[in-house]
C-alpha positions as CSV (number, residue, x, y, z in Angstrom):
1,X,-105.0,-81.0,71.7
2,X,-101.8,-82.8,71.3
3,X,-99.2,-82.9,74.2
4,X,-95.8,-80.9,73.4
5,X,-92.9,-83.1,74.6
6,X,-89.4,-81.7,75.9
7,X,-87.3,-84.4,74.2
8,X,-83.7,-83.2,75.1
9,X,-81.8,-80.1,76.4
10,X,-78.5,-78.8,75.8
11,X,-76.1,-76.0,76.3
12,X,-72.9,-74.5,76.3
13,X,-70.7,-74.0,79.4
14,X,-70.9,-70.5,80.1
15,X,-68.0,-68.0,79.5
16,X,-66.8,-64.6,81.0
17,X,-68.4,-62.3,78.4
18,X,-65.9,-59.5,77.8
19,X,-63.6,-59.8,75.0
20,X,-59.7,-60.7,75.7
21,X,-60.8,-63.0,79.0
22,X,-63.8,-65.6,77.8
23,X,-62.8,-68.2,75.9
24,X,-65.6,-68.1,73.8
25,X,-65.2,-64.4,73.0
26,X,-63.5,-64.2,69.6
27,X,-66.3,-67.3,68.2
28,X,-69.5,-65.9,65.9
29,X,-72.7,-66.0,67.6
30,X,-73.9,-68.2,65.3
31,X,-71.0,-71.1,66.1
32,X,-72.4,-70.9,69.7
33,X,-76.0,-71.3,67.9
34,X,-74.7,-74.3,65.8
35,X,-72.9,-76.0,68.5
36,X,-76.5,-76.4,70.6
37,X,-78.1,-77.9,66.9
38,X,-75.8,-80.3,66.2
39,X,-75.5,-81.6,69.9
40,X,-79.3,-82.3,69.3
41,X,-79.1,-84.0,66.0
42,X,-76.6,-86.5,67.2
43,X,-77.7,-87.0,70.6
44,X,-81.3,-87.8,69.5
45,X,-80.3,-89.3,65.9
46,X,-82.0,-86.6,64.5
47,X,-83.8,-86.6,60.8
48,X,-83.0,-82.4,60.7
49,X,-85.5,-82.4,57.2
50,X,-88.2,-83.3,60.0
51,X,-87.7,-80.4,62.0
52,X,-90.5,-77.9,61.5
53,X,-88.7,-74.4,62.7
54,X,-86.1,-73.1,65.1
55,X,-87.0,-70.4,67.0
56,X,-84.3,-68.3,68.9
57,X,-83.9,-65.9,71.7
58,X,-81.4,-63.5,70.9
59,X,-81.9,-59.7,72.6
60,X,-79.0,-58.1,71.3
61,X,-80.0,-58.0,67.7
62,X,-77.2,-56.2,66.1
63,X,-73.1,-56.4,64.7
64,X,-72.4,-60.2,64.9
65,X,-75.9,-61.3,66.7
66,X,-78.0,-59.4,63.8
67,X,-79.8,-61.5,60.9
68,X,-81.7,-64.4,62.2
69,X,-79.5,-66.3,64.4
70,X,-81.8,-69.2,64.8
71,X,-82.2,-69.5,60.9
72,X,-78.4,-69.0,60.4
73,X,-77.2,-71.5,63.2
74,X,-79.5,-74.2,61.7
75,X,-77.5,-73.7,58.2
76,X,-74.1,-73.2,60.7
77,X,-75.0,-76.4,61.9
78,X,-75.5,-78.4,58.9
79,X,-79.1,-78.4,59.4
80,X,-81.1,-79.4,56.4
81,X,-82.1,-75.9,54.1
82,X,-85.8,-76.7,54.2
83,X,-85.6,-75.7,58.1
84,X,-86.7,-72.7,58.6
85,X,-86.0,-70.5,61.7
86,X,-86.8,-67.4,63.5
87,X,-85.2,-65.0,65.8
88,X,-87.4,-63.1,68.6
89,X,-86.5,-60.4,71.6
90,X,-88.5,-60.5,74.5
91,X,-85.3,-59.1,76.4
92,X,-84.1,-61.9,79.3
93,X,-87.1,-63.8,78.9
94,X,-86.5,-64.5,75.3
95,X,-85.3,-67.9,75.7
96,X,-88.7,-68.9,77.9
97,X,-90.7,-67.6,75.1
98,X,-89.3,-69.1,72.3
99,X,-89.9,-72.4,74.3
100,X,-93.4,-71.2,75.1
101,X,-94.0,-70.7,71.1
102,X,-92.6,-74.2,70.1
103,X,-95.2,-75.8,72.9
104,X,-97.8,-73.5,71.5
105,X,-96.9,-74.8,67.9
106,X,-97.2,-78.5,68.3
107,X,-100.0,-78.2,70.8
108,X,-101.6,-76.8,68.1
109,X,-101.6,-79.1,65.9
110,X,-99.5,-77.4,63.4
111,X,-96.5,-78.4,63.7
112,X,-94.6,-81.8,64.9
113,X,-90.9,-81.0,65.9
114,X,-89.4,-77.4,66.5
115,X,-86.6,-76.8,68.5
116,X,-86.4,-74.0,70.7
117,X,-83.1,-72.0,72.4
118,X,-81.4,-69.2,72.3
119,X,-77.6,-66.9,72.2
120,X,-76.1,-64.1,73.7
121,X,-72.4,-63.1,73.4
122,X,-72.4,-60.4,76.0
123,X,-68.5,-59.8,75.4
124,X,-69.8,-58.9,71.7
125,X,-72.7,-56.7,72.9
126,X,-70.9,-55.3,74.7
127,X,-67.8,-54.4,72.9
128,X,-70.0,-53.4,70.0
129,X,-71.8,-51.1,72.1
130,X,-68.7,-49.0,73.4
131,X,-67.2,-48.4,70.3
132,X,-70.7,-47.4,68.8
133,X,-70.8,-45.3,71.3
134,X,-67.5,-44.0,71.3
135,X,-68.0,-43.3,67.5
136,X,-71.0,-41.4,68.4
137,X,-73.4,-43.3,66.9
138,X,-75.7,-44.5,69.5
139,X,-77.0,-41.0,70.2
140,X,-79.1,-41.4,73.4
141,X,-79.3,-45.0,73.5
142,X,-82.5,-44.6,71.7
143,X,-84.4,-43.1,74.5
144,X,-87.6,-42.0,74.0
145,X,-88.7,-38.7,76.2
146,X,-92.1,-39.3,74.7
147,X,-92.0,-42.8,76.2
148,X,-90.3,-41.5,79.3
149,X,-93.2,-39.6,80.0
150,X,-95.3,-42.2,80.1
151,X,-93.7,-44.8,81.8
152,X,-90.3,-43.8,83.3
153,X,-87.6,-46.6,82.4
154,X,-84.8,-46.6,84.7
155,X,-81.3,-48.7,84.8
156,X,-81.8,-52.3,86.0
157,X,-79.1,-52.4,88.6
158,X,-80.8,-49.2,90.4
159,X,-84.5,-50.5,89.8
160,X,-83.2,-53.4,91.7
161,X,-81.5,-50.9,94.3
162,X,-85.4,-49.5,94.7
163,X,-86.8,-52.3,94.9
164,X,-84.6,-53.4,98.1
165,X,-85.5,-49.9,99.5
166,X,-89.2,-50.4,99.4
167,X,-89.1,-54.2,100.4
168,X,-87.0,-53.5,103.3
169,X,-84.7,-56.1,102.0
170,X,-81.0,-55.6,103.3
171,X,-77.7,-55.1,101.7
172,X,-76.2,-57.9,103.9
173,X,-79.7,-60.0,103.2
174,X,-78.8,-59.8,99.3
175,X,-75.2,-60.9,100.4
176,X,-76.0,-64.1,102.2
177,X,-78.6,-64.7,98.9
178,X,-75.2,-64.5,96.7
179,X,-72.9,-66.2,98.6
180,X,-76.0,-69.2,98.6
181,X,-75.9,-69.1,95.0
182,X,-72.0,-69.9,94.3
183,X,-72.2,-72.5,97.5
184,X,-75.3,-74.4,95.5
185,X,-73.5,-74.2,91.7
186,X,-69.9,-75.3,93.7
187,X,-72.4,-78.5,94.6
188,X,-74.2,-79.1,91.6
189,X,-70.6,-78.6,89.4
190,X,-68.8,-80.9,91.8
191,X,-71.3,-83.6,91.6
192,X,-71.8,-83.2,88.0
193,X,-75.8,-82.1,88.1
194,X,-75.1,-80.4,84.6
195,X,-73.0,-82.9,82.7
196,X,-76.3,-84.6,81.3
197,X,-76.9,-80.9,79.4
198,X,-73.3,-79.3,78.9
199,X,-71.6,-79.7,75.5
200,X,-67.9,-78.9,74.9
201,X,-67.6,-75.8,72.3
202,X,-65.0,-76.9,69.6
203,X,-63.3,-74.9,66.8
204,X,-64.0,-75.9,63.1
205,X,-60.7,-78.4,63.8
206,X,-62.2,-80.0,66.3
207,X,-60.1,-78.2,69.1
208,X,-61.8,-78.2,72.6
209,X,-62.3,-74.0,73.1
210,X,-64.5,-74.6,76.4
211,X,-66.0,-77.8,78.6
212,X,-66.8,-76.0,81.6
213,X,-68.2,-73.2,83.7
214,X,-65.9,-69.9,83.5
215,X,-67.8,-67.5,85.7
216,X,-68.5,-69.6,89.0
217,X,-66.3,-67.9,92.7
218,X,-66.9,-71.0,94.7
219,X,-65.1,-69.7,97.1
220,X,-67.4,-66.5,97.9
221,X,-68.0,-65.3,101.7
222,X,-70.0,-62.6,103.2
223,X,-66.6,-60.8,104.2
224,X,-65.7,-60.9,100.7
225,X,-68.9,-59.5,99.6
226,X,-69.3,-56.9,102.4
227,X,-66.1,-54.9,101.2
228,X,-67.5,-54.7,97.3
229,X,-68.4,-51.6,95.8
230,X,-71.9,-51.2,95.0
231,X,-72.2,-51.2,91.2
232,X,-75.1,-48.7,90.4
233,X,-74.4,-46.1,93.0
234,X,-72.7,-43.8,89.9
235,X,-74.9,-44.6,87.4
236,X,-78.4,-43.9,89.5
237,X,-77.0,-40.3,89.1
238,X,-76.3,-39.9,85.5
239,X,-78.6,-38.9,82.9
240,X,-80.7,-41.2,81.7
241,X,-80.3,-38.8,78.0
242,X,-78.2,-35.9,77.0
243,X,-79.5,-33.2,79.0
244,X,-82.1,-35.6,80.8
245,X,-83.2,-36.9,84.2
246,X,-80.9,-39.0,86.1
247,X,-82.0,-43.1,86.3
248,X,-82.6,-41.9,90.0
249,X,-85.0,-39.0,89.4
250,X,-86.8,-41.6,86.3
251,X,-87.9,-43.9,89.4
252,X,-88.7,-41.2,91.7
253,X,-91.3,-39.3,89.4
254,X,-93.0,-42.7,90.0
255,X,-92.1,-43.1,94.1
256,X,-91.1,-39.4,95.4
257,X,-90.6,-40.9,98.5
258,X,-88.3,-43.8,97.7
259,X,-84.6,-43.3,99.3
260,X,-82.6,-45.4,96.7
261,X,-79.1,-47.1,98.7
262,X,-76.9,-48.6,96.4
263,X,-76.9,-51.9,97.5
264,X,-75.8,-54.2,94.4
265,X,-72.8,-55.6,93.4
266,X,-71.2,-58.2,91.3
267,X,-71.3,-60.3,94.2
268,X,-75.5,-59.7,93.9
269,X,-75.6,-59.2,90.2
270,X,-76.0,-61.6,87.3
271,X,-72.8,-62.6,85.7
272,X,-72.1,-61.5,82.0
273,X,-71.5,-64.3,80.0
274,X,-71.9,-65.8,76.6
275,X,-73.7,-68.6,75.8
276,X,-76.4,-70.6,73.9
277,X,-78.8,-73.8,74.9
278,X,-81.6,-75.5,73.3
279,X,-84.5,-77.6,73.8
280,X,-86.0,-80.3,71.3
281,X,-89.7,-80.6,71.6
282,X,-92.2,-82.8,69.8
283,X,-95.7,-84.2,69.6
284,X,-96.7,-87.5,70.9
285,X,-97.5,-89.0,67.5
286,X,-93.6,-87.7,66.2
287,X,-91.9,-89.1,69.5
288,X,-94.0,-92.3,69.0
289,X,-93.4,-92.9,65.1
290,X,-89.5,-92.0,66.2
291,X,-88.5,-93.5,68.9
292,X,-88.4,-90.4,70.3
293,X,-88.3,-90.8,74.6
294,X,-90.2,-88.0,76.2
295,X,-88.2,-86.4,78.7
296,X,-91.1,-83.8,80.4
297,X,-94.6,-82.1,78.8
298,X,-95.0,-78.5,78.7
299,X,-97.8,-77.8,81.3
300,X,-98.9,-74.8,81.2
301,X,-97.1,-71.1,79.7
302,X,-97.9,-67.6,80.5
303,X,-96.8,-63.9,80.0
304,X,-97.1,-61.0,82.4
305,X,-96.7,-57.4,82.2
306,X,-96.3,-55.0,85.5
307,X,-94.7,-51.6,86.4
308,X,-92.2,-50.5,83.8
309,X,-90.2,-48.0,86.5
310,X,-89.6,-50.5,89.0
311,X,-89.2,-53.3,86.1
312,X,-88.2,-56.1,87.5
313,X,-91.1,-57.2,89.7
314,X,-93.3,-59.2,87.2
315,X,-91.7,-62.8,88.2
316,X,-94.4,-63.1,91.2
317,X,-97.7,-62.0,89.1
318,X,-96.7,-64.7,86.1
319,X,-95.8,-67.2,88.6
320,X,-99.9,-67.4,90.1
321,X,-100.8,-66.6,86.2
322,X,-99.2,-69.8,85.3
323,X,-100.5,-71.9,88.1
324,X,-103.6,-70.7,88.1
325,X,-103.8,-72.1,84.2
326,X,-102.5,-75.5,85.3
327,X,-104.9,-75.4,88.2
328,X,-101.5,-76.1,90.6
329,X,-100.9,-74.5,93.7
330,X,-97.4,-73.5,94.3
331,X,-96.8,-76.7,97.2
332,X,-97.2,-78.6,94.0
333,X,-93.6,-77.2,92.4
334,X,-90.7,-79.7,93.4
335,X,-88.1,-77.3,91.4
336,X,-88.5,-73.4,91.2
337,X,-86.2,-71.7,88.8
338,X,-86.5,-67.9,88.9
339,X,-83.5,-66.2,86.9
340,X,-81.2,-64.4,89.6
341,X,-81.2,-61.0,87.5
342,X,-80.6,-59.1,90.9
343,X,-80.6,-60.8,94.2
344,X,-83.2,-59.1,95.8
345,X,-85.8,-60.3,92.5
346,X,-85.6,-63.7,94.1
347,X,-85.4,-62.9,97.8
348,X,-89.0,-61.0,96.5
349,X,-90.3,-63.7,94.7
350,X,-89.2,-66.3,97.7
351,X,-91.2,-63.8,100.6
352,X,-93.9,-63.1,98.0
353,X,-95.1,-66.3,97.4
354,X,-93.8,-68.5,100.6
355,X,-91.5,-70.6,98.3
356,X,-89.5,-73.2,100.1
357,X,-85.7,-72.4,99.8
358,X,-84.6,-75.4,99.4
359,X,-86.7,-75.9,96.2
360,X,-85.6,-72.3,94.7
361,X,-82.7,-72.4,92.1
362,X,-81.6,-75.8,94.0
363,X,-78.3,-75.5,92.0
364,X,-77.4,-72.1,92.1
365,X,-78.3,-69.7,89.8
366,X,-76.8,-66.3,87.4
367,X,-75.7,-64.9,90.1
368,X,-72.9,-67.6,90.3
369,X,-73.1,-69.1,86.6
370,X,-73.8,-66.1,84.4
371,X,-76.4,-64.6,82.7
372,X,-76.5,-65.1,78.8
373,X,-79.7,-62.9,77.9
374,X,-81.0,-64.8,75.1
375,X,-80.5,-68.2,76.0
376,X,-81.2,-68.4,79.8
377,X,-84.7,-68.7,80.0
378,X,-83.7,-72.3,77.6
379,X,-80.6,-72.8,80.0
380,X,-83.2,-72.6,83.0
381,X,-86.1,-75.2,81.5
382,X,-83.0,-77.7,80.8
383,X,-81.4,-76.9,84.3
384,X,-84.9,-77.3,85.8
385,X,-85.5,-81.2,83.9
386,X,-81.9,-82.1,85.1
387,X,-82.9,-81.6,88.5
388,X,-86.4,-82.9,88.2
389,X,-84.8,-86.0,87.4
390,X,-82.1,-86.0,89.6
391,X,-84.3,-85.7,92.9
392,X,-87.8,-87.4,91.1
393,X,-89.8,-84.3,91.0
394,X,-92.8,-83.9,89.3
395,X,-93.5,-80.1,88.3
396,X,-90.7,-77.3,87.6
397,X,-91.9,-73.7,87.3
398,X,-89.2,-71.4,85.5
399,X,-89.7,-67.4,85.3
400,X,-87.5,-64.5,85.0
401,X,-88.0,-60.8,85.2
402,X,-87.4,-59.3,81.8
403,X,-86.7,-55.3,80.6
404,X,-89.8,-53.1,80.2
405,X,-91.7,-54.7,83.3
406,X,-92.5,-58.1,81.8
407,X,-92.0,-62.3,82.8
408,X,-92.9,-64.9,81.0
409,X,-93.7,-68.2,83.1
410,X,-93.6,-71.8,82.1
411,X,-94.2,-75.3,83.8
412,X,-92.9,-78.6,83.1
413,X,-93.6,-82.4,84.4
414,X,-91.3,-85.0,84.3
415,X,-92.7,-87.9,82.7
């Protein structure tokens, strides 16, 4: 079996995702897509009839982000037409699993070059959602009280405000997490840590529309934080459906004797942003023939699923599936990246597994940077090569909680 090569990654800076604020907000979806591709073609001198497929993580598949993103960017991007692509929703960890799928590809054998990435325009979801809403048209949001049943599906913000109960994990606990994330990303965007990946967004004239991070509040303190609102202590008390449970009563059917406190805020929440990255992977025989310079080898890939209520706790299960598959341990991982989603899924994952915390999101994380749904699980591999080569690290391990109680896993080497 033939080794799967990470030759390059790139992204977009992130920007604020709500519509008359982020600069980025009035673009298509697929210019974000296109700007990733064509950083990739001429970065790496790229033969784009050689490329075997894109595959995209886009979650929001409807208005703008509807119709095969990854196939559209690559023509968006002046890509040759015999390139195929394909578009795939695995909710946040969409982007790790489109990654996961190119590896699996040219491990395979079937395939020599396929790049790999993702989009979300949350200022487009989102916008798109009200008005649907407001129209009337999205009914219940699609719930399904057959499905409900089953496995009650709560609101993310209050699974996350359950999960603190039961873990004994502190509002002021979350805080300091947050106020660590904007003081590692201040770092990391001082020092430059991201220029290697970050591409300027440009209009069709060539005008500069962003070149750098939007979202970050580097100057973020725990007093600051202690007088915020908590964000889901409304919602855990509306219906979940017209004339349905609340997204409280959803997770106590499940844990009657949970006492959720709202505990969450913006300050402990993923940022909303827009974005798109992508990663160019190949086989050794391409990268060889092409002069292609191998950057890191996919190791080892893994999928988990776990409690559907609580949701967000499947980060720590895929993290010893994927180790146990590259027969690592985890005091072999240099650089941990575990998506910030909700503080307290890392402060889990960190007294779960022992994790050192100066290994963990070593440059900050959503919390601070943003959270484009699609694309961060490719933002997160790329961040997680930068810094293996910044410190000379050996193995990354990247995960991320994902809706509907799954996480899909993934480990690098530099090489």
């Amino acid at each position: 079996m033939t080794e799967a090569y990470i030759i390059d990654a790139v992204r977009t800076p992130r920007s604020i995702g709500k519509i008359g604020k982020g600069a980025l907000a009035h673009m298509h979806p697929q210019h974000l897509g296109a700007t990733v591709l064509k950083a990739l073609r001429e970065r790496n001198n790229l033969e784009t009839a050689d490329v075997d497929d894109v595959i995209w993580g886009t979650s929001a598949q409807f208005g703008a982000q509807g119709g095969d993103l990854g196939r559209m960017a690559a023509l968006d991007a002046d890509y040759d037409v015999r390139v195929s692509g394909v578009t795939l929703d695995r909710f946040c960890g969409s982007g790790i699993t489109a990654t996961a799928l190119a590896a699996a590809q040219i491990r395979s054998g079937m395939e020599d070059l396929v790049i790999a990435g993702g989009t979300e325009m949350m200022s487009q979801v989102n916008d798109y959602i009200g008005r649907a809403m407001h129209a009337g048209l999205m009914g219940d949001m699609g719930a399904n009280a057959r499905l409900q049943e089953k496995h009650p599906q709560s609101n993310q913000g209050v699974a996350a405000d359950a999960i603190a109960a039961i873990e004994g994990i502190s509002r002021e606990e979350l805080e300091a997490f947050g106020v660590e994330s904007q003081r590692r990303a201040a770092i990391a965007l001082r020092e430059g840590r991201f220029d290697k990946s970050v591409v300027s967004v440009v209009d069709d004239a060539g005008t500069v529309l962003l070149d750098h991070e939007e979202y970050p509040r580097p100057g973020t303190t725990a007093e600051v934080l202690a007088t915020m609102k908590p964000a889901f202590e409304a919602i855990a008390d509306m219906p979940s459906r017209q004339d349905g449970p609340t997204f409280r009563e959803l997770i106590n059917r499940r844990y009657p004797d949970v006492d959720i406190k709202p505990v969450h805020h913006v300050g402990t929440s993923s940022g909303v942003v827009d974005g798109a990255a992508a990663l160019l992977l190949s086989s050794k025989a391409y990268a060889d023939a092409h002069g292609l310079r191998p950057r890191a080898r996919v190791v080892a890939t893994a999928n988990v699923g776990d409690d559907p209520t609580l949701m967000l706790n499947a980060p720590v299960p895929a993290a010893r599936k994927v180790l146990a598959k590259a027969g690592l341990t985890t005091d072999d991982i240099d650089v941990w990246e575990v998506n910030e989603a909700f503080a307290v899924v890392v402060e889990k994952f960190i007294r779960d597994l022992g994790i050192d915390r100066s290994k963990i999101n070593i440059n900050g994380g959503a919390i601070a940077l943003g959270h484009p749904i699609g694309a961060t699980g490719a933002v997160l591999i790329g961040t997680a090569l930068d810094e293996l080569e910044r410190s000379g690290g050996r193995y990354a391990l990247i995960t991320m909680c994902a809706a509907g109680g799954m996480a899909p896993a993934i480990i690098i080497e530099r090489v």
